[in-house]
N, C-alpha and C positions, 0 to 999 in steps of 0.2 A: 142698386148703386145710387147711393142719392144726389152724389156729384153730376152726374151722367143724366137724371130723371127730372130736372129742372123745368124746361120747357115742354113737356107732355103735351097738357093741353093744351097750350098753344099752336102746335102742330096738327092735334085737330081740327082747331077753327080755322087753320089756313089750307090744310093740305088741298083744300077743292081751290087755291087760289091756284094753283098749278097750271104752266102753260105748258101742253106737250112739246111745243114747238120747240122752246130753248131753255124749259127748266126751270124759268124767272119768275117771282115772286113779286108783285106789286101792291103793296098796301100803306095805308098811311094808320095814323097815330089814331084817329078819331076812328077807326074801322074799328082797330082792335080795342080801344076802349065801347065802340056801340057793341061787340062781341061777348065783352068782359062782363057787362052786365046782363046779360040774358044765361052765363050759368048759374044752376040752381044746384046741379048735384055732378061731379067729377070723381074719377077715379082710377088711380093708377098703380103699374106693377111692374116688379123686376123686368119682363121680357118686352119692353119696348122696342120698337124696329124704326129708327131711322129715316129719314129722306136727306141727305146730307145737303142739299138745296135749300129746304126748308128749315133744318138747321141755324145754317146762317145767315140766312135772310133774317128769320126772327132772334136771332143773336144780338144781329148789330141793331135792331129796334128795338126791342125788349131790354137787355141785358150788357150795358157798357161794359162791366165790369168782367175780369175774366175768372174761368172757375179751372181751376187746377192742383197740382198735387202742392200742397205744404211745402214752407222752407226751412232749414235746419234740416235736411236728412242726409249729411255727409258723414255721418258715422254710426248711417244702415247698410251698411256694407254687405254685400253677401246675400242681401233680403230684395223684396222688387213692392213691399207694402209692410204691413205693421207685423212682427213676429213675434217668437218667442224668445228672441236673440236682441230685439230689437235696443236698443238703450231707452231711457226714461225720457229723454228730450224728446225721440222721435214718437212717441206715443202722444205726446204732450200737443206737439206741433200735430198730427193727423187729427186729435181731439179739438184743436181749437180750428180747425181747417174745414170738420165736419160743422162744427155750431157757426161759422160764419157763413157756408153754404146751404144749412138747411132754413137757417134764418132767412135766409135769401129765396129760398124756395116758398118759403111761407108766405112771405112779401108778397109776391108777385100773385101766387094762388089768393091771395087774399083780396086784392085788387080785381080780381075773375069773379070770385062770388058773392053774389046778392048775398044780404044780411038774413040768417037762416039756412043757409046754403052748406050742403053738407060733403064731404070730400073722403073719404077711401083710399088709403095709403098701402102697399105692401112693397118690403123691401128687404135685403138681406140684414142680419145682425146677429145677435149672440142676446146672450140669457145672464150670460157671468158677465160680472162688472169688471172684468179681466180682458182687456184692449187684444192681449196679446194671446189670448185663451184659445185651444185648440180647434174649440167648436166653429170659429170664425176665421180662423186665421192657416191650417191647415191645408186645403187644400194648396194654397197661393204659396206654402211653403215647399211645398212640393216640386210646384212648377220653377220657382228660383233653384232649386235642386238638381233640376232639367237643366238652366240655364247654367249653371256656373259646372257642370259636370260638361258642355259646352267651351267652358272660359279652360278648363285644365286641358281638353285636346287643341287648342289656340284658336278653334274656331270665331268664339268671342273675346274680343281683349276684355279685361279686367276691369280697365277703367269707365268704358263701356258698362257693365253689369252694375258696377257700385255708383251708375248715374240712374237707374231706371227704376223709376219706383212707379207705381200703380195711383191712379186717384180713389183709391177706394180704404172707406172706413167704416165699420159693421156695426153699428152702435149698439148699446143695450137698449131696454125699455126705457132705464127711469134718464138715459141721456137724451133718447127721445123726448120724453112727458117733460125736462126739466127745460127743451128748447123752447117746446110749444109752448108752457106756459110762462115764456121768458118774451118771446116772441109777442103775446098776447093780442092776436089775432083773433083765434079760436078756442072754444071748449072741446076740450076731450072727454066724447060718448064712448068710445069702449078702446082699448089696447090692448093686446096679446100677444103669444109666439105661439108656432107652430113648426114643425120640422119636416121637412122632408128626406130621404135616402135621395144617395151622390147621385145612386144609379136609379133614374124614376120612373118607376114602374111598382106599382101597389103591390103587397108582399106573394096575395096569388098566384100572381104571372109570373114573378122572378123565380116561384118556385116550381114552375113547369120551362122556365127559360132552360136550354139543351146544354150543356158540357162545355161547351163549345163559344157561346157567347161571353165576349169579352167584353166587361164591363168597364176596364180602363180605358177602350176606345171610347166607349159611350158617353163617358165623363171629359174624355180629352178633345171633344168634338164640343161638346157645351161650353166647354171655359175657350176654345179655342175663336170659334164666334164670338165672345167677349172680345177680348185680350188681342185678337191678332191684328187687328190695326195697330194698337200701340204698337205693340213689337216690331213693326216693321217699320214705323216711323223713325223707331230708334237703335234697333239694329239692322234692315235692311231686308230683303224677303231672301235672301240665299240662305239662309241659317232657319227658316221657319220649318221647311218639312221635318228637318232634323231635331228642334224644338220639341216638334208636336210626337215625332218618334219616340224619343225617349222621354219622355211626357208622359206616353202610354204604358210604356213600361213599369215607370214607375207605379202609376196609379194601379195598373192591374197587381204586381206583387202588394199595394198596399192593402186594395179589397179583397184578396185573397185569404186574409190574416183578420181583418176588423172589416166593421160596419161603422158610417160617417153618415152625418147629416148636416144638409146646408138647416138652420136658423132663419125665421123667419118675422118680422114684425109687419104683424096688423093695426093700423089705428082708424079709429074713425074719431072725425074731428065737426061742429060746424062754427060757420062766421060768428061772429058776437057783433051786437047791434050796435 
């Protein structure tokens, strides 16, 4: 998620700023610029972990500006990020939302690395130049599936659902290669995709996996770790175990029937002198 993977390493060079005592963070401007310049090679991936302290401490030093989900999405109704229902506006608005926050990403990473200095990207995305294509956009369909099957027993009001959208946009390749070199930062040494299965476990094991393992948990467990802070910021935590319940259901009758794969973009990029 490259809304979310903004500040990485940043968090590296501070996390040892940590005080056990009370959490706080103390650094000035000139730290993190004498920091900035001693990276030479960074690299980062979907599964970062958090210190919400560290967070935003280097939020409010680093990054005035704030990064959140696009505007114009009042007639994604029914959806909670970019679908196959989606209208043309809201794909529009998530696309230009993505190229103002990876640009920003680039920014900042750029100002971290020495001239030469080379960087390692992986992140979620899609292959089809198709926003709303199922390779990327499926599983998240799913889970609004989960929620509004939710909004018809009154658990969730309505208005509620058609307020909640996801900061997340799956780019392609060439929407990647066409920010960086818009951006013009760095040269791009290699870009790729790669796929992984929902349920990850290399195809040997799944085929000695017992009758019995349920592979919609296993998937509803991963996006749940994502996702479930927003949810609960904006519908409240009484409604999550029941979210994530039929959540799982869903996703086991889906893997039951087909085989899905998260998308995956690699780039390697370095600074230009």
């Amino acid at each position: 998620m490259v809304v979310l993977s903004t500040l990485m390493v940043v968090q590296w060079c501070m996390a040892e700023e940590l005080d056990s005592s009370d959490g706080q963070v103390e650094v000035t401007h000139d730290e993190v610029e004498l920091r900035s310049v001693e990276m030479q090679c960074m690299h980062g991936c979907v599964d970062f972990v958090w210190e919400q302290r560290v967070f935003w401490t280097v939020y409010d030093i680093i990054l005035p500006s704030d990064l959140e989900v696009p505007e114009q999405l009042e007639n994604n109704k029914g959806n909670i990020c970019v679908a196959c229902t989606s209208p043309p506006i809201v794909l529009r608005a998530y696309h230009a939302q993505f190229q103002k926050d990876f640009s920003m990403f680039l920014r900042c990473r750029a100002e971290e690395l020495v001239v030469g200095g080379r960087m390692v990207l992986t992140f979620l995305g899609r292959r089809s130049e198709d926003p709303s294509s199922k390779e990327c956009c499926y599983i998240w369909e799913l889970l609004a599936l989960a929620l509004n099957d939710l909004v018809s027993k009154g658990l969730i009001e309505e208005e509620a659902m058609n307020s909640f959208n996801i900061p997340l946009y799956s780019p392609s390749p060439s929407e990647v290669k066409s920010e960086v070199l818009k951006e013009g930062s760095f040269t791009i040494d290699h870009l790729e995709t790669s796929e992984v299965n929902w349920i990850a476990y290399d195809s040997e094991l799944m085929m000695n996996l017992p009758d019995a393992f349920d592979g919609g948990y296993s998937v509803a467990k991963c996006i749940r770790a994502t996702v479930e802070p927003l949810l609960i910021s904006h519908f409240g935590d009484a409604i999550i175990e029941e979210v994530f319940c039929r959540y799982k259901e869903i996703l086991s009758d889906c893997l039951s029937k087909e085989t899905n794969n998260f998308i995956s973009i690699i780039i390697s990029v370095t600074k230009k002198g």
